[in-house]
C-alpha positions in Angstrom: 134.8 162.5 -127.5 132.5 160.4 -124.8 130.6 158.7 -127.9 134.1 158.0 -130.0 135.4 156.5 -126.7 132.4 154.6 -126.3 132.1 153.0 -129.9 135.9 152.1 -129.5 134.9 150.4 -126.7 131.9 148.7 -128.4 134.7 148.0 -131.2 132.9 150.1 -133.9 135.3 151.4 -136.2 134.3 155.4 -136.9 134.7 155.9 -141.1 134.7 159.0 -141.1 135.9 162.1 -139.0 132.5 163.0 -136.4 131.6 166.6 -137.5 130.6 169.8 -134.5 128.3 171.4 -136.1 128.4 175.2 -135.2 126.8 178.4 -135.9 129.3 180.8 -134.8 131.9 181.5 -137.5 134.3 182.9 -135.2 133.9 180.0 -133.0 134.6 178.1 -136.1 137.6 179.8 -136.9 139.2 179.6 -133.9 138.9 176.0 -133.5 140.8 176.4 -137.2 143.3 178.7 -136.4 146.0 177.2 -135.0 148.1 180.6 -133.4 146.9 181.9 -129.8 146.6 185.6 -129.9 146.4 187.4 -126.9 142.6 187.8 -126.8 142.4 184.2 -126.5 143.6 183.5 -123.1 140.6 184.3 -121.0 138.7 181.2 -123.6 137.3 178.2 -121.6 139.1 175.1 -121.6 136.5 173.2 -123.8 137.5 175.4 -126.7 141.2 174.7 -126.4 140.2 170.9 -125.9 138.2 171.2 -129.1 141.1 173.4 -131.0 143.5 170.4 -130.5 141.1 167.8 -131.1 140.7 169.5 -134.7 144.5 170.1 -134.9 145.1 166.5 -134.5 141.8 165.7 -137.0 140.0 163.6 -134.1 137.0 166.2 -135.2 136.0 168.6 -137.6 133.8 171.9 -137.1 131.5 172.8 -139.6 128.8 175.8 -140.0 125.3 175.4 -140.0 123.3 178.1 -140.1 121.1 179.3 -136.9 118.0 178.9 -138.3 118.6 174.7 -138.8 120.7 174.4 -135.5 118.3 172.0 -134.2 120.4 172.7 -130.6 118.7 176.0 -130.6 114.9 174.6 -129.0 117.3 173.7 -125.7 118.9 176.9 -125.5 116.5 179.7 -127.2 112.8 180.6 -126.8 111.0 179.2 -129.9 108.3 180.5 -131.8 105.5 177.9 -132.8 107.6 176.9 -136.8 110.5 176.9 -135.3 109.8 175.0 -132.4 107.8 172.1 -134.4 110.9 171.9 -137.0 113.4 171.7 -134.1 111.7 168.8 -132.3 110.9 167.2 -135.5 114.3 167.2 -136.4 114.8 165.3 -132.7 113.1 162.8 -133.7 110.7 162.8 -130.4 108.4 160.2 -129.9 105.3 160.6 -128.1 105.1 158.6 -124.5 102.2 156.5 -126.0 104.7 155.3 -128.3 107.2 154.5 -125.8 104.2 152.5 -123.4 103.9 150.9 -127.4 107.5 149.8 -127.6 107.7 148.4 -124.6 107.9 144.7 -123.9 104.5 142.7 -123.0 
């Protein structure tokens, strides 16, 4: 919501509807299920805030599977594949590269 506020600001139009990408399918439909039952009222307020942003279609949720949630090498201990294809996927640069890119 911070970036969509910020690129209003900027006076970026957004084409098309920003996508959470998940890997929790209950999580995922939860944010699609638009009843509360009552095992949902002890849920943190940034689900609900979520729930009604997709109600209103501010934002989608979609699945992605664990092994290619690149979120997972912030969260999880990483073996030595996964690990290289998360930050690969982060598109890291190397601090020589930043020195590199940096005005003379």
């Amino acid at each position: 919501m911070w970036v969509l506020s910020l690129l209003k600001e900027m006076y970026i139009d957004v084409i098309k509807t920003p996508c959470i990408w998940c890997d929790n399918i209950g999580t995922i439909a939860f944010a699609a299920n638009p009843v509360l039952h009552s095992k949902t009222k002890h849920v943190e307020l940034d689900v609900h805030f979520i729930r009604e942003k997709v109600a209103v279609g501010i934002v989608t949720v979609g699945h992605v599977p664990s092994t290619y949630q690149v979120a997972e090498i912030l969260t999880k201990p990483q073996n030595y594949e996964m690990f290289a294809f998360c930050r690969d996927k982060l598109n890291k640069i190397s601090t020589d590269e930043v020195h590199d890119r940096l005005p003379r």
